[in-house]
N, C-alpha and C positions, 0 to 999 in steps of 0.2 A: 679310508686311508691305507688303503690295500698296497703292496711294494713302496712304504714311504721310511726311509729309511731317518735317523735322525738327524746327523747333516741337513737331509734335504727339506724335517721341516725348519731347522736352526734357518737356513737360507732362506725357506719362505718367509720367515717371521723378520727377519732383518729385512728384505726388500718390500714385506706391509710397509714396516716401520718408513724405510725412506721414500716409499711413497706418500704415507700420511704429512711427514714433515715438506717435504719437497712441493708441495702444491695446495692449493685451496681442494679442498676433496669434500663433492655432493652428501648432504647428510645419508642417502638413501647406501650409497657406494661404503661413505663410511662406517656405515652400521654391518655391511657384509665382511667390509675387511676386517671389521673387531672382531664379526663370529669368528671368521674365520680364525684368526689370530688365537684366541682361546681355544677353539678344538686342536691348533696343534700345541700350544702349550700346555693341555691334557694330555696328547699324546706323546711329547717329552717328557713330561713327569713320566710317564705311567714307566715308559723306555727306561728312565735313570733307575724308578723303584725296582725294577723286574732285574736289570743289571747290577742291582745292586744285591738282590737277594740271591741271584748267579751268585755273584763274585763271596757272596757269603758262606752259601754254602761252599764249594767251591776250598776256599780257604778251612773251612771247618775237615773237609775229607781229607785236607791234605796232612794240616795237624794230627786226626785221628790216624790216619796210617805212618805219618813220623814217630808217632807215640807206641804203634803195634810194629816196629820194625824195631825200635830202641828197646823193646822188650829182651832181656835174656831167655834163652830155652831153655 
């Protein structure tokens, strides 16, 4: 899943999706688009969790130096 940015799997996963709906789809076919479908909905999760422990930390450094600049000398 090398250069796969999140967008790009959000859009894979919707155009499984409207292909699964859209047509009678071979059991063999549909079983690849499920893989498929879940290893990028691991790799969105994993994207939100890691974005999210950014954005956490992140927020934390900013408090801790609002907090060391509000200090008096």
């Amino acid at each position: 899943m090398e250069n796969l940015s999140y967008s790009k799997a959000i859009k894979e996963i919707e155009d499984i999706l409207k292909y699964i709906e859209s047509q009678e789809v071979d059991v063999d076919v549909l079983v690849e688009k499920v893989k498929r479908a879940t290893e990028l909905i691991r790799f969105c999760k994993n994207k939100l969790r890691v974005a999210e422990e950014e954005l956490h930390k992140t927020l934390i450094e900013l408090e801790e130096q609002n907090l060391t600049e509000e200090e008096p000398f």
